[in-house]
Each structure stands twice: as structure tokens, then as C-alpha cells.
C-alpha angles and dihedrals in degrees: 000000000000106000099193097048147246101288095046102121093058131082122219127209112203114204101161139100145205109012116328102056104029084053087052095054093045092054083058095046095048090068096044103279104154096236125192108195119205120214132165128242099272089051129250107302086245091084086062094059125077121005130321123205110207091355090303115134109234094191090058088039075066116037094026090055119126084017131122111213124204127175125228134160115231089193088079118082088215098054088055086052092053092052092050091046083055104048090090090069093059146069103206144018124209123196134151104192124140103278118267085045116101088033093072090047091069087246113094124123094274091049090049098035083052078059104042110011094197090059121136108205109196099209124190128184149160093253107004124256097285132048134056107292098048101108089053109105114253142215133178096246086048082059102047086049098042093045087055087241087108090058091067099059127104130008120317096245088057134065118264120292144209145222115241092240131073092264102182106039082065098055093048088043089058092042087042088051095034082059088052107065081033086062090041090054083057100048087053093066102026108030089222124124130218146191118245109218102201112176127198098214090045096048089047093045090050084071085062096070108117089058104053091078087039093058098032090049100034113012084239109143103179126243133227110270102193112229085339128098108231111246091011127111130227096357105127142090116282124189130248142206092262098053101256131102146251128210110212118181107185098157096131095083089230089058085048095061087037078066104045089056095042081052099050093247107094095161084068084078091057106037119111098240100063098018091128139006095271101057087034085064090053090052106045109120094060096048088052092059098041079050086046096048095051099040084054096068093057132073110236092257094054091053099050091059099046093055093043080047090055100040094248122137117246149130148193109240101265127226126201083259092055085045088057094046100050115103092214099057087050089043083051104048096238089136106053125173106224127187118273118197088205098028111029093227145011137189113241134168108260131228128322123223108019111226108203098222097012107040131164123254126196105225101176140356125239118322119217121257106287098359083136109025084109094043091051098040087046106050097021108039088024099232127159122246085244095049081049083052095061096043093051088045083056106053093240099116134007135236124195102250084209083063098041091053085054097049113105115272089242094052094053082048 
């Protein structure tokens, strides 16, 4: 087994802020990528989001892990020409800055690939780097509601809702890191380089697919559906005793009779009405009551174990409480307590997903901003500590002061 990944020959720049690119990069670094995260002196937004626990952000604890983090200010003319004279030591850059950015900071792909001709730039962005709209700024939100995704959120007699978490950062993270290793593939037989255009409306949009024939062919948009599946029967929440409730998805008509047994009512698998998934959909709302109305009768742990009994797939709605408490995420290291360097350790989701011989590990949670800007300056650009000490003095970099009081006496001089 290869304990240090699969990516670990190759270095990773981060350039990005806030979720997308962070969550890119962490994916790299995950399975072994060395990642140097860039971050300005005030920290990645993303230390301002979700709890923190003795000032320490648990949201970068997460998205910052196996990452080393180093500070510099891109304001300075001399931090972006540290950054050029370090683009030979890596492999690929991420950065998810409006596009034009970086570019009149001396440091877009044409500037670096002029550098280091083999580069792979992962580029994310509202709109991607061509078209019309790519100079509008762009959030993740923007994108769910620009892509028509938004617009199935939610119940259909209320406007349109959202998920607490930034939803689509994430997709376009896993296609942005997905086309790098993509990129990387093709580096292995070719030697050239490439930039990744990864867009938040597109990668949002991608999830729509099902509905682009379905407009072009028959002016149908789809519509938002609540906790149902549209054209799928029963596949919704249903309530319980206790006052939870239980999503049951039957749509396989097998599964359906499987139900109907696990229900005591095995002739619903054989009446007419519900006999397979199309007439089941015209029905539904029948055979979401007769499910209701049974459902209703049972507290939620009663039902759990009548459907596993009977080999139909349904849940509870889990809280973080209930995800604590499960035994497979636990059997399948999905809660993993990581070193923490402020807080000793620190609960973190594990790897997704598991590779049998080359898998991921997760080495350290989230650094503080500029806990290794000396360690990187000193050992990858090849600076002295005095050399670090002006750079800091002039406001061109940052070093975790944390850090700088731990360093040796004789090493502070």
C-alpha cells in the first residue's frame, strides 16, 4: 500500500479563496498532492464562516488540512515575484479569482506557462474564462440560480429554496479537481501543459441534464417537487409516531412489492393502480397517503428496522448527532480525528472516495495563516531567516507570530 498517495509527486500552488478552490486543492492534497496554500495577511474568508472553538476556525481546520499555508501580500510587487520566481518547483496552480486577475498581476497562465511551459493552471470561476458574462463576479449561490438548479429547490408553492452549505462550490471543486488529474493524465504522455476552465454556473448546470432534451423536444422546465423525485414513485418523506420522519424510495417495482409486504399490505403490489412505476406516478398521490398513513402508526426506529428487514431503502433524516452515532461511518473512517497543532485533535470527514492500494490520509488539519510562510520561503525559495525577516518587516509576506514565538532562540537570532 502507498502510504503517501497517489499524487504525491506532484506540487500544488493554491491561489484561491473562500470554498471552490480551497475544496480543489484539498481534494489534492487528500491523496498526497504537496499543496501550498496562499493566503493574504487577514486569512481566506473561509475562517470567518462555521464555529470556531479558542479563536480557531473549524471550517479552515477542514478545508485548509494536509496543507501547508503560507502568507503573502499580492499587493506587493515583490510577493508576486516571488511567486513567479517559484512556479518552476510545482506542477499545478489552483486559483479561483474573477477572471483578468491574476493577469494584471503579472501571474496568469500565459505569464506562468512563459516560466514553466509544462504548468497545469486549475482555474474556477463564476462564469469560466470566455463568453459574455466572464468578467461578472461570481458566487456559488449566483451559480445555482443562473444554471436553473436553484429553481428546483424547495416546494413548488414557495419560492425557490437552498441547501445551508455552499452547494455549488463544491460540484465545480470535484469537476475542477476531476480536470486536473485529467490535465495531469495528459501531461504524462505529452509533456504539455493546459489550463482547466471550470465554471460555477456550468458545473451547476451539468446537474440539469435530464431536463435540456426535455425542454428542447417538449417545452417542458421542470418544476420543484418538495421532498419527492419527479416521475418516481414512492420516493418521498413520509411522517412517523414520534414525530420524525422516514425517506422511502420503492420505485423499482420489485422494491415496490418488497414494501408492500414490509407495510402489511402485500395486494398493493398487485393492484392496478400502482402495478409499475408509471401508473404508480399517476397515482401518487394516493400511494403517498396509503405510505403516510402507515408510516404514521410507527415510531422512526421501528420503521428503520421493517424496511432493512425487508430489504427496502430508507432513512431517518440524519443529524450530525445521528452521523456521530452510526457505526458505518465510523467502519468506514468517515469521522477521523486528525492532529491539530492548537487543538490537539480535531474530527474531520475522511476520504472520499477510498482507493484500495492507493488510498488518501488525512496528516494534519488546517494550519494557521502563515504558520509556514518561513518554512516555505526557507527550504523552497531558499531564503535566509534574515532575508524572511525583511519581507515580513515589510509587509510583503506573513508569519504566524504563534510560529515565530516557537521557533528556537538561535534561529530568531
Amino acid at each position: 500500500m502507498n502510504e503517501s498517495g497517489p499524487l504525491s509527486d506532484y506540487r500544488v500552488l493554491e491561489l484561491g479563496s473562500t470554498a471552490a478552490g480551497p475544496f480543489c486543492a484539498r481534494l489534492l492534497a487528500d491523496f498526497g498532492a504537496q499543496v501550498i496554500k496562499i493566503e493574504a495577511r487577514e486569512g481566506d474568508p473561509i475562517r470567518q464562516l462555521g464555529e470556531t472553538v479558542h479563536g480557531k476556525s473549524l471550517y479552515g481546520a477542514s478545508i485548509c488540512r494536509n496543507k501547508l499555508i503560507a502568507s503573502f501580500n499580492f499587493r506587493r510587487e515583490e510577493a508576486r515575484n516571488l511567486i513567479k520566481a517559484l512556479i518552476p518547483k510545482f506542477d499545478i496552480v489552483v486559483e479561483n479569482f474573477r477572471p483578468g486577475t491574476l493577469e494584471k498581476w503579472g501571474l496568469g497562465y500565459e505569464d506562468l506557462r512563459a516560466i514553466k511551459p509544462d504548468l497545469i493552471m486549475t482555474r474556477i470561476s463564476g462564469y469560466g474564462q470566455t463568453g459574455p458574462y466572464k468578467d461578472r463576479p461570481g458566487y456559488g449561490v449566483i451559480g445555482e440560480a443562473k444554471s436553473g438548479l436553484r429553481h428546483m429547490m424547495g416546494d413548488p408553492d414557495r419560492p425557490p429554496s437552498r441547501v445551508a452549505i455552499p452547494l455549488t462550490d463544491y460540484i465545480t471543486a470535484v469537476y475542477a479537481a476531476f480536470g486536473t488529474v485529467m490535465a495531469v493524465l495528459a501531461r504524462e504522455k505529452s509533456g504539455v501543459g493546459q489550463y482547466v476552465d471550470a465554471s460555477l454556473v456550468e458545473s451547476a448546470f451539468s446537474f440539469m441534464e435530464a431536463y435540456v432534451p426535455a425542454y428542447e423536444k417538449t417545452g417542458k422546465m421542470g418544476m420543484r417537487t418538495g421532498s419527492r423525485l419527479p416521475d418516481c414513485a414512492p420516493n418521498n418523506l413520509y411522517p412517523t409516531r414520534d414525530g420524525s420522519y422516514i425517506h422511502i424510495t420503492a420505485l423499482a417495482d420489485q422494491v415496490f412489492k418488497r414494501l408492500a409486504v414490509a407495510m402489511g399490505q402485500p395486494a398493493l403490489g398487485t393492484d392496478p393502480r400502482f402495478i409499475d412505476q408509471r401508473v404508480r406516478f399517476q397515482n401518487v398521490d394516493e400511494i403517498d397517503r396509503i405510505i403516510a398513513d402507515w408510516s404514521s402508526a410507527h415510531d422512526v426506529d421501528e420503521l428503520e428496522a421493517l424496511l432493512e428487514q425487508g430489504e427496502v431503502p430508507a432513512s431517518r433524516v440524519y443529524t450530525m448527532a445521528d452521523i456521530f452515532k452510526d457505526p458505518q461511518y465510523r467502519a468506514r473512517d468517515m469521522l477521523v480525528p486528525t492532529p491539530d497543532d492548537d487543538l490537539g485533535t480535531v474530527t474531520l470527514a475522511g476520504i472520499v472516495p477510498k482507493l484500495s492500494a492507493t488510498p488518501g490520509r488525512l496528516r494534519w488539519s488546517g494550519h494557521r495563516t502563515g504558520q509556514d510562510t518561513r518554512a516555505f520561503l526557507s527550504e523552497t525559495a531558499g531564503l535566509s531567516d534574515t532575508e524572511i525577516d525583511r519581507l515580513a518587516a515589510e509587509d510583503i509576506v506573513f508569519c504566524d507570530p504563534k510560529s515565530e514565538a516557537l521557533r528556537p532562540a538561535r534561529a530568531r537570532g
